[in-house]
C-alpha positions in Angstrom: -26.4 23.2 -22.4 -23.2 24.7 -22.4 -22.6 23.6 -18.6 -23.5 20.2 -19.7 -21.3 19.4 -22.0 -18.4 20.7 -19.7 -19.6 18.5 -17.3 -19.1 15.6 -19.8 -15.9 16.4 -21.0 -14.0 16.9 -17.6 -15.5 13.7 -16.5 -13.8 12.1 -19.7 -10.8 14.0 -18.7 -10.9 13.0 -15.1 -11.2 9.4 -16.6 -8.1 9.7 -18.4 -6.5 11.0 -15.7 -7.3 7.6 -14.3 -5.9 5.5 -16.9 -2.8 7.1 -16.9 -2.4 6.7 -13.1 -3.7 3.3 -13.4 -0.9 1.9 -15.7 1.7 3.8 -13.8 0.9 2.4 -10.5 -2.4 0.6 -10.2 -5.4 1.1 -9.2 -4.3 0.6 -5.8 -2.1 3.9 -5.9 -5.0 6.1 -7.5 -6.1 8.8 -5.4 -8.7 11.7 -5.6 -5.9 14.3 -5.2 -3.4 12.5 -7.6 -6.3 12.0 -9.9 -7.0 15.8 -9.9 -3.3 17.0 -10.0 -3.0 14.7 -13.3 -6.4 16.1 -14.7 -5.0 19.4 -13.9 -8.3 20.2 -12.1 -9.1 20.8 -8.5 -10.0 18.3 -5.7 -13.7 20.3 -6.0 -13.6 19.5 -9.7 -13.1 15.7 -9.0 -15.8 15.9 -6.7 -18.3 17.4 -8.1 -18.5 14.7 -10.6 -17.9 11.6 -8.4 -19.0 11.2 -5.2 -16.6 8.6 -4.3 -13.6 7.0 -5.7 -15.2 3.6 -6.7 -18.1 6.1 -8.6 -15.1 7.4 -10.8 -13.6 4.4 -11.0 -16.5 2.7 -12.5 -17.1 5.7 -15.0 -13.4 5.2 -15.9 -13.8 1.6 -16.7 -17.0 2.4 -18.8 -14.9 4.6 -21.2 -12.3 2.2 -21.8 -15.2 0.2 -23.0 -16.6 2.7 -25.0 -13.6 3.5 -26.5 -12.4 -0.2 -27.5 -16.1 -0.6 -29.0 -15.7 3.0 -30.7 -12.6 1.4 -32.6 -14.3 -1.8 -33.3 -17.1 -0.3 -34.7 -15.1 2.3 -37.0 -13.1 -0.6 -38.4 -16.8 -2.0 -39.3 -17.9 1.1 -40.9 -14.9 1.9 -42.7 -15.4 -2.2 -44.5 -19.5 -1.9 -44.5 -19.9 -4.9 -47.5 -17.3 -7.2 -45.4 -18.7 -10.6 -44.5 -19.9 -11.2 -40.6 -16.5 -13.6 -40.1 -14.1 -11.3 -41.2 -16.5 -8.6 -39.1 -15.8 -10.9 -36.2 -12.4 -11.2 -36.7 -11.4 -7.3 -36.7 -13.7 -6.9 -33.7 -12.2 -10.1 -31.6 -8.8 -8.8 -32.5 -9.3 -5.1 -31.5 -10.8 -6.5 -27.7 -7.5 -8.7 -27.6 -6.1 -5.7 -26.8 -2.8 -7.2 -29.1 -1.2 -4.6 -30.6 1.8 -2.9 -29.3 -0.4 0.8 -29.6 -2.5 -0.8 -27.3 0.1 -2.1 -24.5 -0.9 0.9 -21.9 -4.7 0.1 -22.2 -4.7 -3.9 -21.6 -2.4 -3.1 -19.0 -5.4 -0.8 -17.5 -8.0 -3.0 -18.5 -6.3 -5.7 -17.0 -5.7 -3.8 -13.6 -9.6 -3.1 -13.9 -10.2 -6.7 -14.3 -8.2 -7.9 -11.0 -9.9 -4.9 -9.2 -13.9 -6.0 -10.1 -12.5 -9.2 -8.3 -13.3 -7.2 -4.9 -15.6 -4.2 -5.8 -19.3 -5.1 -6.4 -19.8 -2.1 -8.7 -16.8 -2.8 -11.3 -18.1 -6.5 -11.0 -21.5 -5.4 -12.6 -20.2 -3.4 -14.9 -17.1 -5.3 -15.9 -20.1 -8.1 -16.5 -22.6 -5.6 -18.2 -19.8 -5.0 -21.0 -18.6 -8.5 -21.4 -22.7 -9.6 -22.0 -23.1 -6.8 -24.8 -19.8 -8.3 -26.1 -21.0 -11.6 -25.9 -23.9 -10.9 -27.8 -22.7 -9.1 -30.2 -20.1 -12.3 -31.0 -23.2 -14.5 -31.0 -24.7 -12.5 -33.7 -21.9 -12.1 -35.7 -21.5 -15.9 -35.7 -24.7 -16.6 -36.8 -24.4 -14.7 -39.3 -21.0 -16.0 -40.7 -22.7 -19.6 -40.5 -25.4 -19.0 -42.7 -23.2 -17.5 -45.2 -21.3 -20.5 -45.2 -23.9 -22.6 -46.4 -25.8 -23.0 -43.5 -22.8 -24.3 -41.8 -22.5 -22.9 -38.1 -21.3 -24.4 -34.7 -23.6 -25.7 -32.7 -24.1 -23.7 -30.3 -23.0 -19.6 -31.4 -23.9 -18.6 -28.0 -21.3 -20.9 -26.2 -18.9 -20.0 -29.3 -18.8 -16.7 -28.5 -18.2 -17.2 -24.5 -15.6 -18.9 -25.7 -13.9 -16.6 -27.8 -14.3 -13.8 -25.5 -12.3 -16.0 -23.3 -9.9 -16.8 -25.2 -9.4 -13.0 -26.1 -8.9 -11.9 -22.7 -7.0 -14.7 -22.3 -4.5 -13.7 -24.5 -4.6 -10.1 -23.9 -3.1 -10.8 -20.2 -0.3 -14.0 -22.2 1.0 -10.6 -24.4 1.2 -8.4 -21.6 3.6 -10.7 -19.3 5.3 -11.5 -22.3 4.3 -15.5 -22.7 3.3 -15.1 -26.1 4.3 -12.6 -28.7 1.5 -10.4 -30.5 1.6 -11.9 -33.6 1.6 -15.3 -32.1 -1.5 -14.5 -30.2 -2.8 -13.3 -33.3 -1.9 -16.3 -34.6 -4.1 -18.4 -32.2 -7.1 -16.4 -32.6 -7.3 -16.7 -35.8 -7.0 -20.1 -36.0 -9.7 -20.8 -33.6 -11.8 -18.8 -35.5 -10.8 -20.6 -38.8 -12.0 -24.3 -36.5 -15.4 -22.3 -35.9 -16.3 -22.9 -39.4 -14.4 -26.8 -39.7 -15.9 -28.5 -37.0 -19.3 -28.7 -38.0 -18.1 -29.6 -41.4 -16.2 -32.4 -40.1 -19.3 -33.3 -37.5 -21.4 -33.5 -41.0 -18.9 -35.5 -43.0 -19.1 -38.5 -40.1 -22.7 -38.5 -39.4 -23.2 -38.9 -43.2 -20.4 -41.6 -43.2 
């Protein structure tokens, strides 16, 4: 057991080691050596956990993941009786990736992104963790609709594609400096204010 959970933790260390790298320079400039000289482990270390660089690569992208959900979900936990829209709005707001703490890891995230454009493997799992995303938004506006009433979009499903859009959307506006965090705030949180008025208004005609 012991060796196993070494194991672990130098492959979350050697995925750090990555994200560092990664903001500095890219993922273009992110080597095996570098990688190891930044871990402070050696070349055998690095290999012994990934067999290749796109293997480590894809581990690292699946613990940035882990770690923005890790965040979202203790923001849930710490607020357990809050309702599923304001649920949705912490969680939409912590994958935006907005806040100026969080500046180094949407530039990471984003160099991920451009990267799964040409890799196969960070496609699937760049896709894998948008679908659990995109579920999880579905859900959450389900729920928000039927405790407003019964009042819900349409469609939750398309309502949360596009919301995680508009997240990542965002996330890459802040980071080349075309919007301002709080104005991207600002934006999300007034589409998900329309979520629950444009049903309402839909109602309002048909009954008209």
């Amino acid at each position: 057991m012991p060796r196993q959970v070494d194991h672990v933790s130098r492959r979350r260390l050697i995925a750090e080691a990555v994200c560092h790298l990664a903001d500095e320079r890219g993922l273009e400039g992110v080597t095996l050596r570098d990688v190891a000289a930044q871990a402070q482990v050696s070349m055998g270390a690095v290999q012994r956990c990934f067999r290749t660089k796109e293997e480590m690569l894809v581990f690292a992208l699946g613990y940035i993941g882990e770690r923005i959900g890790e965040r979202v979900q203790a923001r849930l936990v710490r607020s357990p009786a809050q309702s599923a829209g304001t649920a949705l709005g912490h969680a939409a707001t912590e994958i935006s990736l907005l806040g100026e703490e969080h500046r180094a890891e949407a530039r990471v995230w984003l160099a991920f992104v451009a990267q799964a454009a040409v890799s196969e493997a960070l496609a699937k799992t760049l896709g894998a963790n948008y679908a659990a995303l995109q579920e999880a938004f579905t859900r959450l506006i389900s729920e928000a609709g039927e405790g407003a009433d019964g009042v819900m979009p349409l469609d939750p499903q398309r309502e949360a594609r596009t919301l995680l859009a508009l997240a990542d959307g965002l996330t890459t506006h802040v980071l080349i400096g075309h919007l301002t965090p709080q104005e991207a705030h600002d934006v999300l949180h007034a589409h998900l204010g329309g979520l629950w008025e444009r049903p309402t208004a839909g109602r309002a005609s048909s009954r008209s």
